[in-house]
C-alpha positions in Angstrom: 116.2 99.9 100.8 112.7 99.0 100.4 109.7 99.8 102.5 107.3 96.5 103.0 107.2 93.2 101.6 104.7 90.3 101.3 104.9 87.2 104.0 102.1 84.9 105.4 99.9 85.8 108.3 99.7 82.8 109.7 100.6 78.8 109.6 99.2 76.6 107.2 98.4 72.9 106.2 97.7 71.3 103.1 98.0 67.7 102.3 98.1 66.1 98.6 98.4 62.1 97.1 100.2 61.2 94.3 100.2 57.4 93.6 99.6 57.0 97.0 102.2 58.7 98.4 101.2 61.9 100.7 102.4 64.9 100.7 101.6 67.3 104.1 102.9 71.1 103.1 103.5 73.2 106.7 104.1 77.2 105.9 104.8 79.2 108.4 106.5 82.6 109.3 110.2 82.7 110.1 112.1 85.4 111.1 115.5 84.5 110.9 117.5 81.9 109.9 117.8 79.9 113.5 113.9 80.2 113.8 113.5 78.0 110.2 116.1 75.3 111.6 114.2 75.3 114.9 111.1 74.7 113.2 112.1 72.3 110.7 113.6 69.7 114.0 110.4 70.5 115.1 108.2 69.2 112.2 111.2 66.3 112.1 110.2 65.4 115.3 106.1 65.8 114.8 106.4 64.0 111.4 108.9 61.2 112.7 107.7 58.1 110.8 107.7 60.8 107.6 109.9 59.2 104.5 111.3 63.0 103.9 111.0 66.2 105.5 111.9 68.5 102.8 112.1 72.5 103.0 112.8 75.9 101.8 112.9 79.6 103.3 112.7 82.7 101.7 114.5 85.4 104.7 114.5 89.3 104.4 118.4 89.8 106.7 120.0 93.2 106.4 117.4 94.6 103.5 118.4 91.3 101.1 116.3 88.3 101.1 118.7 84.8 102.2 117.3 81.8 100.3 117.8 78.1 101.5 116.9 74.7 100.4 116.6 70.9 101.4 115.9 67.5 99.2 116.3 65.7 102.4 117.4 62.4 100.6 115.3 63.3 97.9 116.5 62.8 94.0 118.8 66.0 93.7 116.8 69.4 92.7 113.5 67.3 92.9 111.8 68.9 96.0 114.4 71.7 97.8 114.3 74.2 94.8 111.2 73.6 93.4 109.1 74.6 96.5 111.7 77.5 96.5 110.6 79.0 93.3 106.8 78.6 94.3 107.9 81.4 97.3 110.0 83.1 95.3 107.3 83.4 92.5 104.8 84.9 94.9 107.9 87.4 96.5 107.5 85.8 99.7 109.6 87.0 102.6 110.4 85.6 105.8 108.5 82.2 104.9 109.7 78.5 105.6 107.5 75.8 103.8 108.3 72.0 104.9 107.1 69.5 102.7 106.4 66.0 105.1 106.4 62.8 102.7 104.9 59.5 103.5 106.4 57.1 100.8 103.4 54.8 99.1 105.2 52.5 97.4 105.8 53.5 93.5 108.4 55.9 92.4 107.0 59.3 91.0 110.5 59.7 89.2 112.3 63.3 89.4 109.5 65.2 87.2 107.0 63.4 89.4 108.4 65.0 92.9 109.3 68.3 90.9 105.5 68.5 90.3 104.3 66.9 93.3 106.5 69.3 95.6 105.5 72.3 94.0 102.0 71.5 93.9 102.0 70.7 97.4 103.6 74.7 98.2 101.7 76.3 95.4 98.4 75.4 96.7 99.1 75.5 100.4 100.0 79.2 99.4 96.9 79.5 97.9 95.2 79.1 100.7 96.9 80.8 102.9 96.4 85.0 103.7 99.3 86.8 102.1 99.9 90.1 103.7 101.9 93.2 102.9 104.3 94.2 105.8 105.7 97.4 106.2 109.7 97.8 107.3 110.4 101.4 109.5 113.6 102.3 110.9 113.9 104.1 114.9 115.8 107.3 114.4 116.4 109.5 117.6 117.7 113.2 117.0 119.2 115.0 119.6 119.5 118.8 118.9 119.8 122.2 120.9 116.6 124.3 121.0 117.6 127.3 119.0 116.7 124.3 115.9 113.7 123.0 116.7 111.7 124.8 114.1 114.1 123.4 111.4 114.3 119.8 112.5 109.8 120.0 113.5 109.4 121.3 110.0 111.5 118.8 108.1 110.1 115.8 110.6 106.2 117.0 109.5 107.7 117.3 105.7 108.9 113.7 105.3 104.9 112.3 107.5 107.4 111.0 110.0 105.9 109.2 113.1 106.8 110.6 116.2 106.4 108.5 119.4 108.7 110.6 122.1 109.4 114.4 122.2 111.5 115.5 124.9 112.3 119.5 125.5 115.6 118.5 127.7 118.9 119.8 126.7 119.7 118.9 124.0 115.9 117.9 123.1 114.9 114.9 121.7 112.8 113.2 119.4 112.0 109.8 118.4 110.4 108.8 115.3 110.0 106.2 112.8 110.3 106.5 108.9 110.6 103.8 105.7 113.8 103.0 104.8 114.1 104.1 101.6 114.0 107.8 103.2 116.4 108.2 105.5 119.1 109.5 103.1 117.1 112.4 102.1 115.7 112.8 105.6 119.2 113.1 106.8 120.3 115.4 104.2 117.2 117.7 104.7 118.0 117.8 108.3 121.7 118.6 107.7 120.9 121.7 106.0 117.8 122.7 108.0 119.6 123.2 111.5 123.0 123.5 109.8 124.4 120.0 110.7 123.4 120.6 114.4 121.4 117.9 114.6 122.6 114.7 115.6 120.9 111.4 114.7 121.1 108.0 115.8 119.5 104.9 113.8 118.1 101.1 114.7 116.9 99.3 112.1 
């Protein structure tokens, strides 16, 4: 499991020419794989006149990034993949980039649109702010009382957050935690309160 990745903070434009055709690049965040598509008929519909509306998404689902790509009518591999691996070679998560083209007139040729759609990402994601986001997981423990000193001391061990703390029967506690530590949390707790401790998690 991992504990933060790098995304966009916010939406951004950046247009290029090459031998008078233009390129607009749109980034923006995405946070699932209906929110890119949603976007993209969105920017379809903005840029409607546009020659191609090509795109790519880079999508952190279930702790594993999902990758797509379009050439929208575009020489195959010329425009999809190549803005692709410009998000890919920053480690980009949760990230759709749409490239708009207005045709000018004269062909570019494949190695023309590979450059021309890359450059068109690469730079957009130069000027854009790329920020580290941190991932936690909601764990709620539910224990009796005669183990509070166990589960409190293993809680303050692993700098859990705690945001409820209920003394009910059987008490509860919510807190948050990275990923990456809830196996070892759970195991500390098992042995702290002897398995009396029962935990429930949301990711």
């Amino acid at each position: 499991m991992i504990d933060s990745y790098l995304t966009i903070k916010d939406s951004t434009v950046h247009k290029i020419a090459r031998k008078k055709s233009r390129f607009i690049a749109l980034l923006s965040p995405a946070c699932s794989h209906e929110d890119a598509e949603r976007q993209i008929d969105s920017i379809r519909k903005a840029y409607h006149d546009a020659s191609h509306h090509c795109s790519a998404f880079r999508l952190l689902i279930d702790d594993g990034i999902v990758e797509g790509s379009s050439d929208d009518g575009e020489p195959s591999g010329s425009a999809g993949l190549p803005m692709l691996n410009q998000l890919a070679g920053r480690d980009v998560c949760n990230i759709l980039a749409v490239v708009v083209r207005y045709y000018g007139g004269t062909n570019l040729g494949v190695g023309g649109l590979v450059r021309a759609y890359s450059d068109a990402v690469s730079e957009a994601l130069d000027k854009t702010s790329i920020v580290e986001q941190a991932l936690t997981i909601r764990i709620t423990i539910r224990f009796p009382v005669e183990v509070n000193s166990g589960v409190m001391s293993t809680v303050h061990r692993f700098s859990a957050h705690v945001s409820t703390l209920l003394y009910e029967e059987p008490v509860r506690i919510d807190i948050t935690l990275p990923p990456s530590q809830l196996d070892a949390f759970r195991a500390a707790l098992t042995e702290a309160t002897g398995a009396r401790a029962k935990l429930e998690v949301t990711l």
